[in-house]
C-alpha positions in Angstrom: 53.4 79.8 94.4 55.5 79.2 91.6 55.0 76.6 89.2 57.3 73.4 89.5 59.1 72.3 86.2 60.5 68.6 85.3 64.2 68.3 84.9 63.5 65.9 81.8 60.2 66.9 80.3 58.4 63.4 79.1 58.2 63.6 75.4 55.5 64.5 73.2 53.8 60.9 71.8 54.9 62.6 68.2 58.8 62.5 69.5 57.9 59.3 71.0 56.9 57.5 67.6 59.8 58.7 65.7 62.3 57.5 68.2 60.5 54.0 67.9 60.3 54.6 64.0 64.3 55.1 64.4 65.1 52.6 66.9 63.5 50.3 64.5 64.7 50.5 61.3 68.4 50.5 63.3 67.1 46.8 64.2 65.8 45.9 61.1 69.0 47.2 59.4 71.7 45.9 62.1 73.3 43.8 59.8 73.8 45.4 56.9 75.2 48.6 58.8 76.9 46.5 61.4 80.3 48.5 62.5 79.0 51.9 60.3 77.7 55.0 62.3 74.1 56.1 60.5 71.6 58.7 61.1 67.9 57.8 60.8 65.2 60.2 60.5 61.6 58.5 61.3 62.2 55.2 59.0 64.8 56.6 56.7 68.2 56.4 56.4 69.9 60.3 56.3 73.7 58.9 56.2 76.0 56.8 56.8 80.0 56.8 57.4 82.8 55.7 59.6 82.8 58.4 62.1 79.3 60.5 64.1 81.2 63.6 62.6 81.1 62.6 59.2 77.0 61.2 59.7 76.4 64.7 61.5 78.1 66.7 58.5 75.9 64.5 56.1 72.5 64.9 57.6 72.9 68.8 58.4 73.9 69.1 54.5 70.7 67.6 53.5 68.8 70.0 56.0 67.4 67.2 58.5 67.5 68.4 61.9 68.3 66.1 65.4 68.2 62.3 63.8 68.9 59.8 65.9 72.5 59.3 65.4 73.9 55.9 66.2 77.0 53.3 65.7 75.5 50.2 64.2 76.4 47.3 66.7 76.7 43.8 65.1 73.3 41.6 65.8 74.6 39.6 69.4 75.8 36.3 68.6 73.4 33.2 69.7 73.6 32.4 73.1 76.1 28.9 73.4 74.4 26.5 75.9 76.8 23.6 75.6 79.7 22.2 77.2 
């Protein structure tokens, strides 16, 4: 019988930290990179630039292979609960 294979394999608990570890310095950071594409690598900042290209370019010229690449929302303004 042949063996059955997941479309989207679940990742590793090692890929699973350092998308965390990314996903949370991008919080932590949100302000000061509001509007600016960034790649993060674990908790470090690879790049950062206007455009994914120009993060992309910037993080494979330092060596560092698939960071999480991301535009930078602004922080969501505070919810208005008046009339």
């Amino acid at each position: 019988m042949p063996k059955l294979r997941t479309p989207n394999p679940i990742p590793q608990s090692d890929e699973l930290d350092e998308f965390l570890s990314e996903q949370s310095w991008v919080e932590s950071n949100r302000e000061q990179y509001a509007g600016k594409w960034v790649a993060v690598k674990r908790d470090t900042l690879v790049a950062c630039g206007n455009s994914a290209k120009e993060v992309f370019d910037a993080a494979r010229l330092q060596g560092v292979e698939l960071p999480l690449i991301v535009r930078v929302e602004p922080p969501p303004d505070a919810p208005f609960s008046g009339w």
